[in-house]
C-alpha positions in Angstrom: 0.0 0.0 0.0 3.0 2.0 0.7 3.6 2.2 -3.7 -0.1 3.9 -3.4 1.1 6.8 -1.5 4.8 7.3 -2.5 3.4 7.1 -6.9 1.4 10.0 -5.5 -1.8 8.3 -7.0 -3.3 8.7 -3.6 -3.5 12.6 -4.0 -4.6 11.5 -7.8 -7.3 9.9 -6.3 -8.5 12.6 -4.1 -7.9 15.1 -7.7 -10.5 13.0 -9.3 -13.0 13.1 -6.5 -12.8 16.6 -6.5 -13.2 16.7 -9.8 -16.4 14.6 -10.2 -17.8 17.1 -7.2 -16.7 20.3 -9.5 -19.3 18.2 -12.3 -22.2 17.7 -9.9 -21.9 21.1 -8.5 -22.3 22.1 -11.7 -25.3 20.1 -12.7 -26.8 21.2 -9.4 -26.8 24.7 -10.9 -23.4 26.4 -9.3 -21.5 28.6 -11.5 -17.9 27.9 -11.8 -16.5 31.0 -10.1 -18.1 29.4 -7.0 -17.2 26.0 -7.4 -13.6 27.7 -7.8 -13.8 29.2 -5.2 -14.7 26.5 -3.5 -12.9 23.2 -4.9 -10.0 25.4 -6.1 -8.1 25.6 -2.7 -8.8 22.0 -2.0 -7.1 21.4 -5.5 -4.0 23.3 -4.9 -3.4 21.3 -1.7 -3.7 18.7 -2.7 -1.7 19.2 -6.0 1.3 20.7 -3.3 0.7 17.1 -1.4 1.2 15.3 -4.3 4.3 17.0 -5.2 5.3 16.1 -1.6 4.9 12.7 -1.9 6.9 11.9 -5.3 9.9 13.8 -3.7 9.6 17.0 -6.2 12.0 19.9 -5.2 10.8 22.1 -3.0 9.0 24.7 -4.9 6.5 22.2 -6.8 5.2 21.8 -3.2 5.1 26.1 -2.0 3.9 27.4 -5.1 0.4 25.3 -4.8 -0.2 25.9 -1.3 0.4 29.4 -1.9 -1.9 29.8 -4.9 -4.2 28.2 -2.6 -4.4 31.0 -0.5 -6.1 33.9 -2.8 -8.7 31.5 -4.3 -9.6 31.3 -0.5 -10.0 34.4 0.2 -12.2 35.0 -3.1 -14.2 32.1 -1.6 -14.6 33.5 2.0 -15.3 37.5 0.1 -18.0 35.7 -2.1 -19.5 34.1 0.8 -19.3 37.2 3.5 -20.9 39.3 0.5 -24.0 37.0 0.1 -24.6 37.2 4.0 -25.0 40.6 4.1 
């Protein structure tokens, strides 16, 4: 099970799962701003995990977990705005 996690097909796994939810959030109406906002963080993680696991340099892991972080904030602006 180990050859599961170090191939980084685990974090493929989770990328196709997320994936499938971006496709029924869209069926279900959502617009794809919002389901970028909301999948998109969730996808950089996990791309920056995935890096991690396969032993990529350094960078391949930051730079996704950093681009994580304004599609977050877009997420949390979009969903303070509706409250109000």
């Amino acid at each position: 099970m180990s050859w599961f996690f170090q191939s980084g097909h685990a974090a493929d796994l989770i990328l196709i799962v997320l994936g499938l939810e971006a496709v029924w959030l869209k069926l279900r109406g959502w617009s794809w701003s919002a389901i970028a906002g909301l999948l998109g963080p969730a996808a950089f993680i996990v791309l920056g995990l995935r890096a991690a696991l396969i032993g990529a340099a350094w960078y391949w892991v930051a730079v996704p977990l950093a681009l994580s972080l304004p599609l977050h904030l877009f997420d949390l602006k979009g969903r303070l705005n509706t409250r109000r």
